[in-house]
C-alpha positions in Angstrom: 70.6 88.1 106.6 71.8 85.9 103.9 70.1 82.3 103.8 72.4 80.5 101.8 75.1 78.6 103.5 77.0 76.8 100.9 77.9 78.1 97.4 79.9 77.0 93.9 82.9 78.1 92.8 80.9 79.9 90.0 78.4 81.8 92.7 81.5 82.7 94.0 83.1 83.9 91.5 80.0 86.4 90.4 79.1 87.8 94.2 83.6 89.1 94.1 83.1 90.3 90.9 79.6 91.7 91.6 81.1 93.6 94.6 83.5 95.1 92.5 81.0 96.4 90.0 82.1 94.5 86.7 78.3 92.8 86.9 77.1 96.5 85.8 77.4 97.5 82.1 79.5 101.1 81.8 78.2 104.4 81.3 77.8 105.5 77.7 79.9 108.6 78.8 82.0 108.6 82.0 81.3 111.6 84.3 82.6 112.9 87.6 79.5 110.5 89.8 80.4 107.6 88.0 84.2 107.7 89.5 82.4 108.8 92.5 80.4 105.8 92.9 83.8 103.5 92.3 85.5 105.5 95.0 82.3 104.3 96.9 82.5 100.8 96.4 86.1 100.2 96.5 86.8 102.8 99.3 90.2 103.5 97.8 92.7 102.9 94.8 96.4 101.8 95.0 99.3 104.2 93.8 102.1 102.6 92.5 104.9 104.3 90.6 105.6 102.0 87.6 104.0 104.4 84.5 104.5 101.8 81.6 101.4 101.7 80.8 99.7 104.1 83.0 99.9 104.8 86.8 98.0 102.4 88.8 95.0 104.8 90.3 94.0 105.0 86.6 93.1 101.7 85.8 90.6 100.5 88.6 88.0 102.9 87.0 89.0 102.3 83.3 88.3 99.3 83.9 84.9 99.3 85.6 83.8 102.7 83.6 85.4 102.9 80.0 87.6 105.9 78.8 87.5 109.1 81.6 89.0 112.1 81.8 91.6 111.3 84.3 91.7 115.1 85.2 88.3 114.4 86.9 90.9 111.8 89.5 93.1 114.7 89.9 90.0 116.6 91.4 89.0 113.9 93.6 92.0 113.2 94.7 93.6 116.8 94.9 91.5 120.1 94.2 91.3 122.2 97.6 87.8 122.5 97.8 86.4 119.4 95.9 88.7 116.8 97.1 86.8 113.1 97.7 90.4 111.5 98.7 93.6 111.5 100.6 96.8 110.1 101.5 97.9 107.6 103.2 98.8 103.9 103.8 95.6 101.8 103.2 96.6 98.8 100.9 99.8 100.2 100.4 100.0 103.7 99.7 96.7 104.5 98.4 94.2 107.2 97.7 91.1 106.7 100.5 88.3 108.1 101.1 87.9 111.1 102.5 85.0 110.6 105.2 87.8 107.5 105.9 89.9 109.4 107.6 88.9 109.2 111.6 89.0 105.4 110.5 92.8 105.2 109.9 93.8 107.5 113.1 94.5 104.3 115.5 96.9 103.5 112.6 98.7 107.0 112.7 99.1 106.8 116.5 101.1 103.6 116.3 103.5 105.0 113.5 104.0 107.6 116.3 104.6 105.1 118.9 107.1 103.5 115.9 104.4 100.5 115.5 102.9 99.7 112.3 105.7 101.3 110.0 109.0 99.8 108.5 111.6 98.7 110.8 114.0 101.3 109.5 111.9 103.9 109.4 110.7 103.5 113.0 114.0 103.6 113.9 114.9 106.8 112.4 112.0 107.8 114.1 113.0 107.1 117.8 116.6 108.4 117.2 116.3 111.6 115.2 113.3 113.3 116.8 114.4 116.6 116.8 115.4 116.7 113.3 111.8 115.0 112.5 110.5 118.1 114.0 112.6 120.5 112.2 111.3 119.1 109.0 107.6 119.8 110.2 108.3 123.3 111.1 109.5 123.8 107.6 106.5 122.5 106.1 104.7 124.2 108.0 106.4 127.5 107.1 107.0 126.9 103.7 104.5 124.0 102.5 103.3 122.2 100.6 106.9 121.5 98.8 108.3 118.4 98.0 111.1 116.4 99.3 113.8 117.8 97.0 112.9 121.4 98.4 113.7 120.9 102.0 116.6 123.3 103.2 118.0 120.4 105.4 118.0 116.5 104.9 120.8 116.8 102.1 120.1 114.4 99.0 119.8 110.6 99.0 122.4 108.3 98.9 121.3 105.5 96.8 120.4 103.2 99.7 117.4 102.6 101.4 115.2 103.2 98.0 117.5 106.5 98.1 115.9 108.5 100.6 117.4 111.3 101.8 117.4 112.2 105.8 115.0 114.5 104.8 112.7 112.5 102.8 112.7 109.9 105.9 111.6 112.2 108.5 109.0 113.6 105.6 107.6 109.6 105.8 107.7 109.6 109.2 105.7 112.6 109.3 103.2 111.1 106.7 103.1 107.7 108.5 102.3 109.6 111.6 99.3 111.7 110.3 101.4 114.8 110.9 102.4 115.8 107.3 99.7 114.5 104.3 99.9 115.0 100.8 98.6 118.4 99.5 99.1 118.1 95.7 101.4 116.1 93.5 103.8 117.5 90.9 104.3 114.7 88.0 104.3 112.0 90.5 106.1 113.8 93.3 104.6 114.6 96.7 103.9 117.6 98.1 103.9 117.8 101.6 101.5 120.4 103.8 100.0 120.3 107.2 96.5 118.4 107.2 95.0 121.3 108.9 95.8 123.2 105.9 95.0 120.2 102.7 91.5 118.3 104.3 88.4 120.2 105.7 87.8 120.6 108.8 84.3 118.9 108.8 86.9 115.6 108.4 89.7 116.9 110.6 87.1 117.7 113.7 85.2 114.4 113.0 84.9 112.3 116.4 88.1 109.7 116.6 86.8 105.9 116.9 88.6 103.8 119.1 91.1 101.7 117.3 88.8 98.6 118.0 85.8 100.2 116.0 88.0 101.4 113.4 88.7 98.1 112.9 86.0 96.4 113.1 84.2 99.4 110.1 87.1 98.6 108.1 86.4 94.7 108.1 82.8 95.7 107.0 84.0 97.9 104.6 86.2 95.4 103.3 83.3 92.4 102.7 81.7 94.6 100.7 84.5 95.5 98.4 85.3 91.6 98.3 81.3 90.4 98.1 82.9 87.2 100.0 86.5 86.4 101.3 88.3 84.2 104.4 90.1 85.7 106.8 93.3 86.5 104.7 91.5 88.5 102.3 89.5 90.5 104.7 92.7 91.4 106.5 94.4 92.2 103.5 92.1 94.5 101.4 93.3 97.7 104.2 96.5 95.4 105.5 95.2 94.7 108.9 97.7 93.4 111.9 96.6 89.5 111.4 95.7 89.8 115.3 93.8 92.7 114.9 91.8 90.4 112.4 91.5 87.7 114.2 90.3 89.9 117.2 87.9 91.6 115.3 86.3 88.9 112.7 84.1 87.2 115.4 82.5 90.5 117.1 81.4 91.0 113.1 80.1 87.7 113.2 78.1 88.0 116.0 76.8 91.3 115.4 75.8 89.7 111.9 78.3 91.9 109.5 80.1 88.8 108.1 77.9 85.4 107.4 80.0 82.2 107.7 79.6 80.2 104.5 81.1 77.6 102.9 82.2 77.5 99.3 83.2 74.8 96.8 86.6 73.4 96.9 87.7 76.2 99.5 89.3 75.2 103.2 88.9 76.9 106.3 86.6 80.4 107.4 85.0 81.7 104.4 82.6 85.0 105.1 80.0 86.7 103.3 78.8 90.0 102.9 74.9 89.8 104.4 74.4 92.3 101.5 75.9 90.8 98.6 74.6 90.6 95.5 74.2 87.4 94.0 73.6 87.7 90.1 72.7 84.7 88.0 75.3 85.6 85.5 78.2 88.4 85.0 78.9 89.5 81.3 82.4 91.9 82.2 85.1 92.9 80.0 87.9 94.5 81.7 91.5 94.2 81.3 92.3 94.7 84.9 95.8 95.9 86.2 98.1 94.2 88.5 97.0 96.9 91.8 93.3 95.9 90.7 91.2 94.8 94.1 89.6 91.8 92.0 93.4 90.7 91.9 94.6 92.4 94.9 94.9 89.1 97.1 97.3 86.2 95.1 95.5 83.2 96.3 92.3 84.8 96.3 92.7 85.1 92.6 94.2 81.6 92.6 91.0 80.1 94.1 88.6 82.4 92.4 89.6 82.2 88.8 92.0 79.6 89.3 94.4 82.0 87.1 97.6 82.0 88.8 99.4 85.5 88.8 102.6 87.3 89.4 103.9 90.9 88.8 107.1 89.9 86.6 108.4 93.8 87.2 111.6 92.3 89.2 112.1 89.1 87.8 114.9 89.3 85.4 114.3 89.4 81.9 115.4 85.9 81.0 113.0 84.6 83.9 110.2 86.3 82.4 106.8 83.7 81.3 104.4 85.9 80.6 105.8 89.7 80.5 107.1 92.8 82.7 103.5 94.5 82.7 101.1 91.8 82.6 97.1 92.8 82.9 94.6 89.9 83.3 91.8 90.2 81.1 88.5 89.4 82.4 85.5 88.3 80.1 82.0 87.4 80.7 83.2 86.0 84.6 86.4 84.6 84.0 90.2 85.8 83.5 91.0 84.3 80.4 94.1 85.7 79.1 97.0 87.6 80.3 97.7 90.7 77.8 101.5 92.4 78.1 101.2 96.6 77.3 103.3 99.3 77.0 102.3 102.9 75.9 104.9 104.4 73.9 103.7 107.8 74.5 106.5 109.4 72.3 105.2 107.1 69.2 101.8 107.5 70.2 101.2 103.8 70.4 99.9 101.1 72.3 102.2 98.1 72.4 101.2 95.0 72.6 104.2 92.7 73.6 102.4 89.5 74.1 98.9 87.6 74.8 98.5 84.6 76.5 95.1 83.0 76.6 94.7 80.6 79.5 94.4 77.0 79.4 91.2 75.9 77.7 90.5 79.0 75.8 91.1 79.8 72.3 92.5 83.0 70.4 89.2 83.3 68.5 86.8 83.1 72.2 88.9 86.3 73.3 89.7 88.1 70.2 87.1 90.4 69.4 86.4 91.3 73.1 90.3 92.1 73.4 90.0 94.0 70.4 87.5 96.1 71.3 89.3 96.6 74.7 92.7 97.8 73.4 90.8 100.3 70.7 88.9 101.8 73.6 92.3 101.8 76.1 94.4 103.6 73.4 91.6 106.3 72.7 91.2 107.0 76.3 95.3 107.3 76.9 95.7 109.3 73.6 97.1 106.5 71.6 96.5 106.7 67.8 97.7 103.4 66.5 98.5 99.8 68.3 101.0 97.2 67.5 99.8 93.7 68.3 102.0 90.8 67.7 101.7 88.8 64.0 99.8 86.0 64.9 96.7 88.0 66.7 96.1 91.5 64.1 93.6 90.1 62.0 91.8 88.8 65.0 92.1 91.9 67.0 91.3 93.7 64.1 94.2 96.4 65.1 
C-alpha cells in the first residue's frame, strides 16, 4: 500500500508517464516480447481509420519501442494460431487483449439487449431481427468476408457514415459478440464466427459477472494511467459513468485504488498502490492523437498543462496548429506539437508545421525532434523529410 498521500504536479506527471512505460529506455532492436509487453501494459490500442501518417495501432508502440516490424502487430493482432488480440469496442474500437475477453462479455450482452451501442444501431437492432440473423447465417456459411461481400444488405447510401443494411446488422453482430473480426484486408474487416477466429481456451473461459468485470477493468485501468480521478478511470475502457461510480469505492476498500491528493487538482484523485514513482523520466516520444498518455483531454490539460485538439474536422481556415497534429514528449513534458504527413508515393516524410509550447525554445527541442523524425521515416520506409525553412538546420534533415 502506497504511503504517500499528497503529491506535485511533477510526481504526477512521472507516475502517468511511468505507467505508460516512457520512464524505460527502448530496446536497441524491437522484437515480437517487446510489443508483447506494451500490449501488457496498456491492455489494448485504438484503431482509427485516418492513414496520413500511419494508422493509429502503430504509433502507441513506435513510440514507447523505436522502429518495429509492424508485420509483428499483424500477428498479434491476426495470425490464427498466434493471435495476442481481438476485436471489439474497448476505448473505441480497439485491439484488446486476448485473455480480456470474458472481461468485456457483460458489455456484449447489453448490445444484445440494445444497451450500450448507438441509438441508431440499437434501433436497427430491435426492428430488423430476422434480417440480423440472416446476415449471421451467411457468415457463418461463407466467412470470414467482408461487408461488401454479403449477398443481401445492398450498398450504402451515403448516410449514416454510409452503411449499408448489411454492414448495420454486421455491427450489430460485432457489438453483440456474435460476429468478431477474423482478419483484415487493407483496413477492411473480415467478419467470422468467434468460435471459428479465438481459441477455445478464451471462448470456454468462465464469464465474470458484469460487476467483477467491472471492477478488473477499473484495476486494469490504474495501472495503465499510474494515477487518474474518476473521469479518467472511466474513460480509459469507456465505462457507463454509473457503472464507475458503483464500482470505484468497492476498489477502494478492497485497497486497488489509494485516494490521493495532487497539486492544483480538484476532487477524487486515485492511485495505483503499485505505481512506480521514479525520481526523474528522460522520454522522447512523438506520441499520436489515439495515444493513452493523451487519451483523456483534461487529463492531458492538467498533466502537461498542453492543451490539445484533433483538428481532423475543423475546417481548414480554423486550423491553429494542423490537421494531424502529434505532441512530442521530451524528458517529462510535451513540449511541442509537430504536424506529419507520409507521402508514401514521394517517399517522404512531411513536415507541415512545429509548434513549441510556451516557454520552450526551437534549439531545447531541436535535436531530440531531429533524431525522432530520422528514426520515424526509417521505420515507415521514408527516404527523405521535408521540414519547414526556419527549422532544417536545427533538425539537421
Amino acid at each position: 500500500m502506497a504511503s504517500r498521500t499528497r503529491f506535485s504536479l511533477a510526481q504526477a506527471r512521472r507516475i502517468a508517464l511511468a505507467a505508460q512505460g516512457f520512464h524505460e529506455g527502448r530496446p536497441a532492436a524491437a522484437a515480437k516480447r517487446h510489443l508483447s509487453r506494451v500490449l501488457q501494459r496498456s491492455h489494448l490500442l485504438q484503431i482509427d481509420s485516418v492513414n496520413v501518417l500511419v494508422r493509429a495501432h502503430y504509433m502507441p508502440l513506435f513510440s514507447r519501442i523505436g522502429a518495429y516490424d509492424r508485420s509483428l502487430l499483424e500477428t498479434t493482432a491476426y495470425h490464427p494460431r498466434r493471435r495476442e488480440a481481438f476485436e471489439y469496442w474497448g476505448h473505441e474500437a480497439s485491439l484488446i487483449r486476448l485473455d480480456l475477453h470474458p472481461h468485456f462479455r457483460w458489455r456484449m450482452e447489453r448490445a444484445r439487449r440494445g444497451e450500450g451501442i448507438y441509438g441508431g444501431l440499437a434501433r436497427f437492432g430491435r426492428e430488423r431481427r430476422a434480417f440480423i440473423e440472416e446476415v449471421r447465417r451467411e457468415i457463418e456459411t461463407r466467412g470470414p468476408i467482408g461487408a461488401g461481400e454479403l449477398s443481401i444488405g445492398g450498398k450504402g447510401q451515403g448516410s449514416w457514415w454510409g452503411w449499408s443494411d448489411g454492414k448495420r446488422a454486421l455491427e450489430w453482430l460485432f457489438w453483440a459478440g456474435l460476429v468478431t473480426t477474423a482478419t483484415r484486408r487493407g483496413f477492411e474487416r473480415l467478419y467470422d464466427l468467434p468460435e471459428r477466429v479465438l481459441p477455445a481456451h478464451i471462448l470456454n473461459a468462465p464469464t465474470p459477472s458484469p460487476e467483477e468485470a467491472q471492477r478488473e477493468l477499473l484495476r486494469l485501468s490504474i495501472r495503465s494511467l499510474g494515477i487518474a480521478s474518476e473521469r479518467c478511470l472511466r474513460d480509459y475502457f469507456r465505462l457507463d459513468p454509473q457503472d464507475a461510480k458503483a464500482r470505484i469505492p468497492e476498489l477502494v476498500e478492497a485497497g486497488d485504488l489509494v485516494p490521493v491528493a495532487v497539486e492544483g487538482w480538484s476532487g477524487p484523485v486515485y492511485l495505483d498502490p503499485q505505481a512506480r514513482h521514479p525520481r526523474r523520466v528522460e522520454a522522447r516520444a512523438l506520441v499520436s492523437p489515439f495515444d493513452p498518455i493523451v487519451w483523456e483531454r483534461t487529463r492531458t490539460e492538467r498533466l502537461f498543462d498542453f492543451r490539445y485538439r484533433i483538428e481532423i474536422y475543423t475546417p481548414v481556415e480554423k486550423r491553429e496548429f494542423g490537421y494531424y497534429c502529434l505532441p512530442f514528449v521530451l524528458g517529462e513534458r510535451i513540449v511541442a506539437r509537430v504536424d506529419l504527413k507520409a507521402d508514401r508515393a514521394a517517399g517522404n516524410l512531411i513536415v507541415h508545421s512545429i509548434h513549441p509550447e510556451a516557454g520552450v525554445s526551437p534549439e531545447e527541442i531541436a535535436p531530440a525532434l531531429g533524431d525522432e523524425l530520422r528514426l520515424m521515416a526509417t521505420w515507415l520506409n521514408l527516404g527523405s523529410i521535408t521540414a519547414p525553412k526556419a527549422w532544417r538546420t536545427s533538425l539537421a534533415v
